[in-house]
Every structure is written in C-alpha cells, then in structure tokens.
C-alpha positions in Angstrom: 1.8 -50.4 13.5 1.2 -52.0 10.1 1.4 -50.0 7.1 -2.0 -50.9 6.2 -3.1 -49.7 9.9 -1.3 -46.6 9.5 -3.0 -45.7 6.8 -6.1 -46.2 7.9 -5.7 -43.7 10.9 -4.2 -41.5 8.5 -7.5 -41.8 6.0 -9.5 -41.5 9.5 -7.8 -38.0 10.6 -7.7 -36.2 7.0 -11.6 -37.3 7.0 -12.0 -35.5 10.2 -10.4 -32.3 9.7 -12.1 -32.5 6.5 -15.5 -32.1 8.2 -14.3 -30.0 10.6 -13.3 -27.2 7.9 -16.7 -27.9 6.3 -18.8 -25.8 9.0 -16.2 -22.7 8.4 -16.2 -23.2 4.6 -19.7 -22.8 4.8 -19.6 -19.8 7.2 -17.0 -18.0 4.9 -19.4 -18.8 2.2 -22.3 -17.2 4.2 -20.3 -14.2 5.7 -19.4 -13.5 2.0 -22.7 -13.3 0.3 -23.8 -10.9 3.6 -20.8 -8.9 2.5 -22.0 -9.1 -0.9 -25.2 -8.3 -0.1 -24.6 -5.3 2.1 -22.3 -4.2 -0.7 -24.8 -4.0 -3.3 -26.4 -1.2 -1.4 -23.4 0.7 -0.5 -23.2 4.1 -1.7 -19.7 5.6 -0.9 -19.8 9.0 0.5 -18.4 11.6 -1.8 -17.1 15.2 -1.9 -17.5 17.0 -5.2 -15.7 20.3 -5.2 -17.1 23.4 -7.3 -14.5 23.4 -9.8 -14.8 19.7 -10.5 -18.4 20.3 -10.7 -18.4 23.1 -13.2 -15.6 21.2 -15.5 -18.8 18.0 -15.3 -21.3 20.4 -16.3 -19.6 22.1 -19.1 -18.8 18.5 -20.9 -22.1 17.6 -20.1 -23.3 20.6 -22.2 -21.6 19.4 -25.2 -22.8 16.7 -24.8 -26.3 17.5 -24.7 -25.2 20.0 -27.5 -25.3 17.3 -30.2 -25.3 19.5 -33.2 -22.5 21.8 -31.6 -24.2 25.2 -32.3 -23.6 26.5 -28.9 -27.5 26.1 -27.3 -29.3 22.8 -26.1 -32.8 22.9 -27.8 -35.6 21.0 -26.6 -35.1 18.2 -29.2 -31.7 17.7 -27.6 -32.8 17.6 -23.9 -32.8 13.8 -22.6 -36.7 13.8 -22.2 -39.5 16.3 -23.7 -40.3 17.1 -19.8 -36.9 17.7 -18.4 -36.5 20.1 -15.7 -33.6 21.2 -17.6 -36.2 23.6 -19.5 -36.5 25.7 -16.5 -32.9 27.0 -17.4 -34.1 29.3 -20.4 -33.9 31.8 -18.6 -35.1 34.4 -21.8 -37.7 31.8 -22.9 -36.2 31.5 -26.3 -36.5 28.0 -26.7 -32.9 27.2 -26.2 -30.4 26.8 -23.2 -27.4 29.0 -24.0 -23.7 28.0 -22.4 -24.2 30.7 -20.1 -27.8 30.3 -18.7 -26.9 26.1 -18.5 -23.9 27.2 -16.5 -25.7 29.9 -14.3 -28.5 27.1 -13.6 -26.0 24.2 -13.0 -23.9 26.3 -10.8 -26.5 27.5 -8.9 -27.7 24.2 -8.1 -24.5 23.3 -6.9 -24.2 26.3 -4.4 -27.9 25.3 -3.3 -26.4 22.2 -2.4 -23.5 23.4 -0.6 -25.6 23.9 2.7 -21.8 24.9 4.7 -21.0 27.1 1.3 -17.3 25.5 1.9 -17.0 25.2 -1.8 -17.9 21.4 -2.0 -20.8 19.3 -2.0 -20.8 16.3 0.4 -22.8 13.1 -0.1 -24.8 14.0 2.9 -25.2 17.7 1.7 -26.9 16.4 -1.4 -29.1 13.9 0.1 -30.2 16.3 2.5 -31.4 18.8 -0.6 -32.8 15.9 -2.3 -34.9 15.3 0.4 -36.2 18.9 0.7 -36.7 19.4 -2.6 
C-alpha cells in the first residue's frame, strides 16, 4: 500500500461514516423539535397547598392595593369588569383584606373537590370546566 493509496481509502471511509451519521443527525434533529414541540404544550401538574395559597393571595392584595389604604377599589382592580367585584361583600365600593381573603379562600376550598387541604392541577381544571 502506497501512501498515497492509503489515503485515499482513508478519505473513502471517513466520507462514508460521514453519510452514514447524516441520516441520525437528522433524526436527532427531528426527534428534538417533536420534543420541543410537545414541550410547548406541557403543563406540569401541580399541587398548591392552602397555606401556600393564602400567603399568594394576601401579597397579591397588596399588590392590587396600590395606594396601601387597606381596601382594593374599583380603580385598582386589573379591569373595570373583574369578577373580583363580586367580593364586596357589603357593597361599599371597596374590597376590604378580609372579604378579599374570605372570597379567595373560599375559592380555593371550592377547588379542593377531596377537601385534603390542597388543590391539584386536575382538581382545578375539573372546576374550571364546571364553572
């Protein structure tokens, strides 16, 4: 075998495991962007105990509470036709701490269809879909 032979069967071979990993480069491509794919629409389930819950809802009240007087008026609510209004309870025009934490816990114990004390992704779809 000449060198220059040698080399030629040598350029032959890489060339042909070179196109014989192209095929499963380009499946790996494909099963990724599947994945990817797939992915996008993944929701992971979740469990959301009642204590985690009630410590989201009370930030999210001072959040909403942007002047920090206590109450959520309706010029504080995210829309002018959020459901949110329906906690007034006393129809005063404002959401006190305790009616928004009455209304938000409530919610969450409507949700919590076993009343184990959390609220499972499938729990909340399942009221979702009722409501």
């Amino acid at each position: 075998m000449t060198g220059g032979n040698g080399l030629a069967k040598l350029a032959r071979v890489a060339a042909l495991m070179a196109a014989a990993a192209l095929p499963a480069c380009h499946s790996a491509e494909r099963a990724q962007e599947t994945a990817d794919a797939n992915a996008a629409g993944f929701v992971p389930p979740s469990v959301l105990s009642r204590l985690d819950f009630g410590s989201m809802v009370e930030r999210r009240f001072h959040q909403l509470d942007r002047d920090g007087d206590g109450k959520i008026t309706s010029e504080e609510l995210p829309r002018s036709d959020s459901r949110l209004t329906s906690l007034d309870l006393d129809k005063d025009g404002t959401i006190s701490a305790v009616e928004w934490s009455e209304g938000m816990i409530g919610r969450f114990d409507k949700m919590d269809v076993n009343h184990d004390g959390t609220v499972t992704s499938e729990e909340r779809a399942s009221v979702r879909g009722t409501s």
